[in-house]
C-alpha positions as CSV (number, residue, x, y, z in Angstrom):
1,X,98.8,40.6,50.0
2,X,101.7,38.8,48.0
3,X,100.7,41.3,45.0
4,X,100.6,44.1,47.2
5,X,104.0,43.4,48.2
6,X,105.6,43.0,44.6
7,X,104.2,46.4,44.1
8,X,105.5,47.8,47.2
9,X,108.8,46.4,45.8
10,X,108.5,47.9,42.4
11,X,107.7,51.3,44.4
12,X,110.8,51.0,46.1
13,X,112.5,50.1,43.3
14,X,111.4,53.3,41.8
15,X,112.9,55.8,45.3
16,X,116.1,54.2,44.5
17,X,116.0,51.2,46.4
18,X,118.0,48.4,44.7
19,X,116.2,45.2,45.5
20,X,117.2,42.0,44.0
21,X,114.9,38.7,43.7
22,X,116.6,37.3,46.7
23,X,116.3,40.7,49.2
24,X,112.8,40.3,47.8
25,X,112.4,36.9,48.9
26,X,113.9,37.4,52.3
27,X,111.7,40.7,53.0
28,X,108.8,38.2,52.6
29,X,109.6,35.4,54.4
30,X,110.1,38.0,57.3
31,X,106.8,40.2,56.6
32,X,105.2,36.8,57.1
33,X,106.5,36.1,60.5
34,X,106.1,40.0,61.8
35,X,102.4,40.5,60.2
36,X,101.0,43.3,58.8
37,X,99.1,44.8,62.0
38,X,101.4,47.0,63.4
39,X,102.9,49.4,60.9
40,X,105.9,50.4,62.8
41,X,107.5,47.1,63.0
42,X,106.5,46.1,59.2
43,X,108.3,49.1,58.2
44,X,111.3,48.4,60.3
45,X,111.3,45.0,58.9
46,X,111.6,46.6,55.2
47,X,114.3,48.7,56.7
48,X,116.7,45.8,58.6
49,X,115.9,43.5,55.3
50,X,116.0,46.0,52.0
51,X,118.0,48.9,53.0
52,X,121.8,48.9,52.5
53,X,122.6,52.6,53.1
54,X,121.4,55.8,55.3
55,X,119.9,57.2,51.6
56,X,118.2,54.1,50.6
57,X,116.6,53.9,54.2
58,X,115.5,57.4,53.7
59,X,114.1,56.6,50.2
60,X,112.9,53.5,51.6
61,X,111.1,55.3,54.6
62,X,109.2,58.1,53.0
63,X,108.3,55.7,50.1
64,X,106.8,53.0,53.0
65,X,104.7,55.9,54.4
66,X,103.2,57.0,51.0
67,X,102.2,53.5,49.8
68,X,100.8,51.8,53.0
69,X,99.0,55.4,53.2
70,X,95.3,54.7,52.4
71,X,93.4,57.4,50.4
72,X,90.3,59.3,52.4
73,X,87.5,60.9,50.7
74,X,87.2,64.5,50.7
75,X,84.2,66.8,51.3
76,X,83.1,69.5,49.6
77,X,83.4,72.9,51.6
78,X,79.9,73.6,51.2
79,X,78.4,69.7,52.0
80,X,80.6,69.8,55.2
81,X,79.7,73.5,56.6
82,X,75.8,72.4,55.9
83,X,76.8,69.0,58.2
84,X,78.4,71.0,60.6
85,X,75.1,73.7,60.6
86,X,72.7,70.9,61.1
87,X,75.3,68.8,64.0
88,X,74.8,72.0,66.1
89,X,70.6,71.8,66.0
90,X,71.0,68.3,66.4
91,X,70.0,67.3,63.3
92,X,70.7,64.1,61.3
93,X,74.0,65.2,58.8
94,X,72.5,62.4,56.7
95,X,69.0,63.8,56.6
96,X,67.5,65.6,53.2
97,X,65.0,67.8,53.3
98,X,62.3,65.9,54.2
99,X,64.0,64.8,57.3
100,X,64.1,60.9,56.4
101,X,67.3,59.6,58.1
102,X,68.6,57.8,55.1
103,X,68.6,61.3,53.3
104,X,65.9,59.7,51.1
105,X,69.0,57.2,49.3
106,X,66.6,54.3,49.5
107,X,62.6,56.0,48.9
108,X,64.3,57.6,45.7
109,X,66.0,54.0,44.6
110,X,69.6,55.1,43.8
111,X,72.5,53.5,43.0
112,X,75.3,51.7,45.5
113,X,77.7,54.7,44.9
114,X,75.2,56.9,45.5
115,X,74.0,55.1,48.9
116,X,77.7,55.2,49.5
117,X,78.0,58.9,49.1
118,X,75.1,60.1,51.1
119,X,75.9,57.5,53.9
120,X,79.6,59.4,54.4
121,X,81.1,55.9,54.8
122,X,84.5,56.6,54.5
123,X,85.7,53.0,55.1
124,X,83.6,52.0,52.4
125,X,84.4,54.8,50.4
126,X,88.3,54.1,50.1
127,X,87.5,50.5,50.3
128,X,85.7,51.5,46.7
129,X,88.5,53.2,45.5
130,X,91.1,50.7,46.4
131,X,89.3,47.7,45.0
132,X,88.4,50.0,41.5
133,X,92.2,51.1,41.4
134,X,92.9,47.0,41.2
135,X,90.5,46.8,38.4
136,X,92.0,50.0,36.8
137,X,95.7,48.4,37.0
138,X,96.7,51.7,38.6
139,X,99.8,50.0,39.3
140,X,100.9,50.7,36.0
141,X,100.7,54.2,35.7
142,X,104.2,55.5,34.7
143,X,103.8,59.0,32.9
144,X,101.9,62.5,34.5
145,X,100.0,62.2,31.1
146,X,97.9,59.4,32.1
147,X,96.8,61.1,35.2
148,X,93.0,61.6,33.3
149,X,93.1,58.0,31.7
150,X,93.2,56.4,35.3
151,X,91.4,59.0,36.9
152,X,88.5,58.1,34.2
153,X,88.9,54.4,34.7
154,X,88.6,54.4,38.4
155,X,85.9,56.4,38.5
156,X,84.2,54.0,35.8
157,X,85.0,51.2,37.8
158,X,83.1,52.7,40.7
159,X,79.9,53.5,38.6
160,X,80.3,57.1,37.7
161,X,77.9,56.2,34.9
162,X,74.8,55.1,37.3
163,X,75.9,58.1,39.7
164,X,74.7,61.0,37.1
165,X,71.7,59.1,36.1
166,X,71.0,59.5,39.7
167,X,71.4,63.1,40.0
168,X,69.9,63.5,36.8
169,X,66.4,61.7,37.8
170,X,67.0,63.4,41.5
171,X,67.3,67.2,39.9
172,X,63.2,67.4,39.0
173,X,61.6,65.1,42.3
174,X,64.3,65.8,44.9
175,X,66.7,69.0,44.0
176,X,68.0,68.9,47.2
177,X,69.0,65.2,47.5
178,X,70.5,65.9,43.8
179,X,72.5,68.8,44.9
180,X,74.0,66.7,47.8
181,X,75.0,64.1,45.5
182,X,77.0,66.2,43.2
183,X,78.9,68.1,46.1
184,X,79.5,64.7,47.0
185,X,80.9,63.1,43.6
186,X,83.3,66.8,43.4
187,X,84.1,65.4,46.6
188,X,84.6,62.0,45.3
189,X,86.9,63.7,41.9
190,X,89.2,65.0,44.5
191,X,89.9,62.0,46.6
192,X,90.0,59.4,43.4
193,X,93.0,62.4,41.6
194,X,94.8,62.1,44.9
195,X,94.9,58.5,44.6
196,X,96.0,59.0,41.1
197,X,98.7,61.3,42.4
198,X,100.1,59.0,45.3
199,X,100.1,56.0,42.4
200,X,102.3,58.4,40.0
201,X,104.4,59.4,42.8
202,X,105.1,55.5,43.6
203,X,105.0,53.7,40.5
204,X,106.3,56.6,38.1
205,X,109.5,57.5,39.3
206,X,111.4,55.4,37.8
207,X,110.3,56.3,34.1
208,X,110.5,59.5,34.9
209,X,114.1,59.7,36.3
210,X,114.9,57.3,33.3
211,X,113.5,60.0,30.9
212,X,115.5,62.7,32.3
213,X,118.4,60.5,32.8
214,X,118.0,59.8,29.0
215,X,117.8,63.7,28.4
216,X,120.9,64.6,30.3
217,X,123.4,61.4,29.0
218,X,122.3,63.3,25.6
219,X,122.6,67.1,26.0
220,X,125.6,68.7,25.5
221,X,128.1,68.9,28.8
222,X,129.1,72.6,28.1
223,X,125.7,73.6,28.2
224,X,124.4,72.2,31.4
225,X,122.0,74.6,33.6
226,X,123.6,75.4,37.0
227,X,120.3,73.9,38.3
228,X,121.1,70.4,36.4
229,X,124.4,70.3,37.6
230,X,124.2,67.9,40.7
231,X,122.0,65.9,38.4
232,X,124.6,65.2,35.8
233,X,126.8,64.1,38.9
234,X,124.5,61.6,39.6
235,X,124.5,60.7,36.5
236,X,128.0,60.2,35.6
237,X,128.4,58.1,39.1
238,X,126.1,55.8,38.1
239,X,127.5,55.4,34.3
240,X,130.7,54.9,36.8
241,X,129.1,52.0,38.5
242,X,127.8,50.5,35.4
243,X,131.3,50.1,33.8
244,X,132.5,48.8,37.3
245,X,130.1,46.2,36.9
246,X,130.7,45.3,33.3
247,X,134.8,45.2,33.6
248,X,135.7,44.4,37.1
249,X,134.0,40.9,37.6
250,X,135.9,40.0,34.2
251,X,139.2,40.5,35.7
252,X,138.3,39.0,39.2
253,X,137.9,36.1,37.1
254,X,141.1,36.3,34.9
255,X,143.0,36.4,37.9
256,X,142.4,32.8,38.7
257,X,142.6,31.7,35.2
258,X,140.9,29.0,33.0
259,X,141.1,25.5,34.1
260,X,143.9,23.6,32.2
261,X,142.4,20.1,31.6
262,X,145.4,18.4,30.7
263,X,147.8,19.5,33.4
264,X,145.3,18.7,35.8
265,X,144.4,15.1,34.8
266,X,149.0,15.0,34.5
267,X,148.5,15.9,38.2
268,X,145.9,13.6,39.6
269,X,147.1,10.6,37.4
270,X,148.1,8.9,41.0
271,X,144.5,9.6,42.6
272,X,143.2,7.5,39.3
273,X,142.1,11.2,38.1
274,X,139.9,12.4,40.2
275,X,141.1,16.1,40.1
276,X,142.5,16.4,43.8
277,X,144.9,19.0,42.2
278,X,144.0,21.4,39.8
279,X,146.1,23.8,37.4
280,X,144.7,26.9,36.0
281,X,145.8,29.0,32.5
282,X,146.6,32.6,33.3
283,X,147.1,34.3,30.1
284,X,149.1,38.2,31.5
285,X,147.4,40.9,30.9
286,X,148.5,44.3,31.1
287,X,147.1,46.7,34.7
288,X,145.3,49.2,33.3
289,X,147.0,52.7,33.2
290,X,145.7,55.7,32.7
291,X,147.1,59.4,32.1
292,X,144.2,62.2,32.3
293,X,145.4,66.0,30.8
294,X,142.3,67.9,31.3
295,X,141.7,71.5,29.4
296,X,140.1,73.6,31.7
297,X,139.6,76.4,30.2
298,X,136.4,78.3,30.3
299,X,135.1,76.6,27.2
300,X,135.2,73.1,27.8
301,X,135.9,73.2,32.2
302,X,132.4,71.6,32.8
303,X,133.1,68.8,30.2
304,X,136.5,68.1,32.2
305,X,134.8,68.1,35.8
306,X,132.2,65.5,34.8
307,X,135.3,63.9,32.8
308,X,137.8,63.5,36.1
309,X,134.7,62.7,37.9
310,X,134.1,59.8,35.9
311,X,137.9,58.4,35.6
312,X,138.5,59.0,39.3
313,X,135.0,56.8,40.1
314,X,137.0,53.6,38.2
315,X,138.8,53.0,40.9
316,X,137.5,49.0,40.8
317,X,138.5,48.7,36.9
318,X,141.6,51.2,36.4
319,X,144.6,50.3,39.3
320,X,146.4,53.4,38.5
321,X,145.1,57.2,37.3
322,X,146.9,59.9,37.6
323,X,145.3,63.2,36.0
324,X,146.2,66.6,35.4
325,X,144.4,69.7,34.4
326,X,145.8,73.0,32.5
327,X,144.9,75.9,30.8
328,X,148.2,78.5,30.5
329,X,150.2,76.0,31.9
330,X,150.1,72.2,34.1
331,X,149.7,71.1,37.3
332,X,148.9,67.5,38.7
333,X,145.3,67.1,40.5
334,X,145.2,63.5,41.3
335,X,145.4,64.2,45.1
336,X,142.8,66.6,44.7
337,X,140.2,64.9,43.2
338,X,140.9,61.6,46.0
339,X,140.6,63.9,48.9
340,X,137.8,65.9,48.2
341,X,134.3,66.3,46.9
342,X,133.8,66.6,43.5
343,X,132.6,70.2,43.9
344,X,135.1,71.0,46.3
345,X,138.0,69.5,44.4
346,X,137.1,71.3,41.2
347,X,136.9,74.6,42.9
348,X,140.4,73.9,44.0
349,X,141.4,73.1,40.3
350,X,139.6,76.0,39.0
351,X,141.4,78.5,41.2
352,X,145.0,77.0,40.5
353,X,144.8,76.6,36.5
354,X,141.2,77.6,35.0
355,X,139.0,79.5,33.1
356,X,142.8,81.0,31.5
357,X,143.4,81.1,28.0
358,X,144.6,77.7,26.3
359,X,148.2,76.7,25.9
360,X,148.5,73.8,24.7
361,X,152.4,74.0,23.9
362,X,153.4,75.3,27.4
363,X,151.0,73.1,28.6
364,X,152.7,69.9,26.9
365,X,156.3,71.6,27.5
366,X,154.8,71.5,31.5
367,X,154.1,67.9,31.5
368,X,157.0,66.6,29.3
369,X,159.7,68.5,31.8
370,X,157.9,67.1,34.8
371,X,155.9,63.3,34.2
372,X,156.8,62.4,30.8
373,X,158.0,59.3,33.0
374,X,154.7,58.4,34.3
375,X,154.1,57.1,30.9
376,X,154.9,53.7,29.6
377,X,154.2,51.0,27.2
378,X,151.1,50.3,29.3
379,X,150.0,53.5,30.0
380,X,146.7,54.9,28.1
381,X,147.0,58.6,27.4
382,X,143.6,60.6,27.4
383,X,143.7,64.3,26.1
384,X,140.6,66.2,26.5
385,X,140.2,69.3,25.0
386,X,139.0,71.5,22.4
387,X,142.4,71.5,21.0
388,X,142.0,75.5,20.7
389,X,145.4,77.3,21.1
390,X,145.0,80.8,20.5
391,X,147.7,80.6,18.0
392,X,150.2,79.8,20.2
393,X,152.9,77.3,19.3
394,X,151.1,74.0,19.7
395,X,154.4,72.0,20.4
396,X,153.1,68.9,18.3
397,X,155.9,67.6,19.0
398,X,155.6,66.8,22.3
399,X,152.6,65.2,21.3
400,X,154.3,63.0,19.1
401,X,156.8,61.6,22.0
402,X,153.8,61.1,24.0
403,X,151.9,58.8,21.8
404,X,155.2,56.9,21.2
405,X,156.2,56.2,24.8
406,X,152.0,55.0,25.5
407,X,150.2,52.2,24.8
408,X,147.7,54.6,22.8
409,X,146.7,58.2,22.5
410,X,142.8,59.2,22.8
411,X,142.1,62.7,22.0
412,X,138.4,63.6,23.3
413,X,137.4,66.8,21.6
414,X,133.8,68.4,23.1
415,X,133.7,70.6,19.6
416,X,131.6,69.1,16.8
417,X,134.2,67.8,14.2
418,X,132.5,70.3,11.4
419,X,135.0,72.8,13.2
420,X,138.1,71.5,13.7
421,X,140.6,72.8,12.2
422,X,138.7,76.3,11.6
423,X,140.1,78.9,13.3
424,X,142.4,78.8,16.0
425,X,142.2,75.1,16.1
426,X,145.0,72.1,15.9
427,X,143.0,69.3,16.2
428,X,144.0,68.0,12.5
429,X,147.9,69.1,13.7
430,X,147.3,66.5,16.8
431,X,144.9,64.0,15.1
432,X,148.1,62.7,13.2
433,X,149.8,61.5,16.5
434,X,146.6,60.1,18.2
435,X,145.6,56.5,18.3
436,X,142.1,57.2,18.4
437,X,140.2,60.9,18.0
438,X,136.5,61.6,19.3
439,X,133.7,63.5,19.9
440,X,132.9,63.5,23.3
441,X,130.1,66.2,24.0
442,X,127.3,64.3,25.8
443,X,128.0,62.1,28.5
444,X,126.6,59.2,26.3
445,X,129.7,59.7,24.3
446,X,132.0,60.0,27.5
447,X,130.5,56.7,28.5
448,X,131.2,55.1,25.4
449,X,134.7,56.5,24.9
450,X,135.9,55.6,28.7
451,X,134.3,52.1,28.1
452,X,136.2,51.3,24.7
453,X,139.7,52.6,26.9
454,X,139.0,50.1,29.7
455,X,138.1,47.6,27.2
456,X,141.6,47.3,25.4
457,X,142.8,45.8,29.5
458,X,140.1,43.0,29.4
């Protein structure tokens, strides 16, 4: 039972669960003291001891319900309306044709999964495929692919092999009994791919939300399908939480410092040095600081609403974002994006400022009349944009004031560098004043980019 628990715990692992070692330990020390006879409590027990949220106790409910679900045989159509013909004359379902009661399984010397079969022991008959699922390490299934390779094993494991010999010798001295006996193993194909199935469900969720998670962080943002979209949200959220993880523990600890040996042993020299007292090194760093100009313009607005999307989820790492979105000209959306849903916020934005022609000058003219003071020697400027003006004054210049009041100056251009410069573009112009110029078409890229800027704080 202990290994059908640590795959229980891999399953919910899989629905989104997030179980650690210890949550793992606890849910088993109380599965032991509730048992595993009544269903209801054990999977209110899972609930109370593995569940943090009202999604993970969804996740963790339907996934409870398809693993503790035991497989049942199926019946052929025809098998079951012949049982059903001979249950109304009051026959024996089990009976062959020449009426023995055992339907002639043990005069005709056949095999266990043949007995099995005829005899309509369901019990017996899941038992089977449980135990040969084990033996099959269906557990390990991860990818639709291997649906036939486990389907195949199981059924090996149950002795497919000796079944067709059976039906084979029973075709020329019994046709009958051998015509029972293959409606019974289609029967048997069914039940053992639905196993297969629930498994795949269970066990290969994981890979396969990893797969397309590993699709998505590489495709390019301005092409995502509408039908992709809340995907990618997810998506960036979690990159969101990862770089939470990786930078905010880092500064909980650089708050308090590293221990100053020498100061400490000055301190306690009265208590013969036991370290009663103890001084700590805090070495300043600077809060991070971040300024956000977002182009939302119809060519790169879906990069910039998974880009504020990400920034705005930082709230652990960065103490202070303030971001701002433009096309013909600026406006400020920091309150926006902190009231409201992302999808509700960037409709909002969208309405005010997007899908206009770029501006980069009056865009830049915008922000230097109104929060060129925002910025200061610890502030990181981010610029995303295709840096497209429509040959419009780019005001350059502006740019140039900007990277001196900052700390630095990240350009993130969604365009493949093969065509900047080409056309209507500035990027080389604006290159020259930046700290540091990317790509940033994929939201593998945006993840490294944002992770390099929060870096420069630790």
């Amino acid at each position: 039972m202990r290994e059908n628990l640590h795959r229980f715990f891999r399953a919910a692992r899989g629905a989104g669960v997030r179980v650690s070692p210890a949550e793992s330990i606890d849910a088993m020390r109380a599965v032991s003291a509730v048992g595993f006879s009544d269903r209801a409590v054990l999977r209110d027990t899972f609930l109370l001891t593995l569940a943090k949220t009202q999604d993970e106790k969804r996740a963790l409910g339907d996934c409870f319900d398809l693993f503790f679900s035991a497989p049942e045989p199926q019946q052929d159509s025809a098998e079951q309306s012949r049982q059903d013909d001979q249950g109304e004359q009051g026959g024996n379902p089990s009976a062959d044709a020449h009426g023995d009661n055992s339907g002639g399984a043990d005069d005709e010397n056949v095999g266990p999964l043949a007995q099995m079969l005829l005899s309509q022991d369901r019990t017996a008959i899941s038992a089977a495929i449980a135990n040969a699922s084990g033996a099959a390490s269906l557990s390990d299934i991860r990818y639709f692919t291997q649906r036939g390779i486990f389907q195949t094993r199981i059924l090996d494991a149950m002795g497919i092999q000796r079944l067709r010999d059976d039906i084979d010798n029973l075709t020329a001295s019994n046709p009958a009994l051998a015509e029972r006996l293959q409606d019974a193993l289609s029967g048997l194909r069914g039940t053992v791919r639905d196993a297969v199935s629930q498994a795949l469900l269970l066990y290969g969720r994981e890979e396969a939300e990893n797969l397309r998670n590993e699709i998505l962080r590489n495709a390019p943002l301005a092409r995502i399908e509408p039908r992709q979209v809340e995907q990618m949200r997810v998506l960036i959220r979690q990159i969101a939480r990862r770089l939470r993880e990786r930078y905010s523990k880092p500064r909980k600890r650089q708050r308090r410092g590293h221990l100053d040996v020498r100061r400490t042993l000055r301190r306690n020299a009265a208590w013969g040095g036991i370290p009663f007292l103890t001084a700590w090194k805090r070495k300043h760093r600077d809060r991070p600081k971040i300024v956000a100009l977002c182009d939302v313009s119809g060519s790169v607005a879906r990069v910039s609403d998974f880009f504020l999307l990400l920034i705005h989820s930082l709230h652990e790492v960065v103490d202070d974002v303030r971001s701002f979105a433009f096309s013909g000209h600026l406006i400020e959306v920091s309150r926006i994006l902190e009231s409201k849903s992302p999808e509700e916020a960037m409709k909002e934005i969208m309405s005010k400022v997007g899908f206009g022609s770029s501006d980069y000058g009056n865009s830049f003219a915008d922000f230097e009349d109104g929060w060129m003071n925002t910025i200061t020697p610890q502030t990181t400027v981010i610029v995303l944009g295709d840096a497209r003006s429509n040959n419009l004054d780019p005001r350059a210049d502006i740019l140039r004031r900007i990277g001196e009041r900052s700390k630095r100056l990240v350009w993130l251009n969604p365009e493949g560098r093969m065509v900047w410069g080409f056309g209507d573009s500035e990027m080389p112009r604006y290159a020259t004043f930046c700290s540091v110029v990317r790509q940033c078409a994929t939201a593998q890229q945006l993840e490294r980019a944002v992770s390099d800027i929060v870096a420069t704080y630790q």
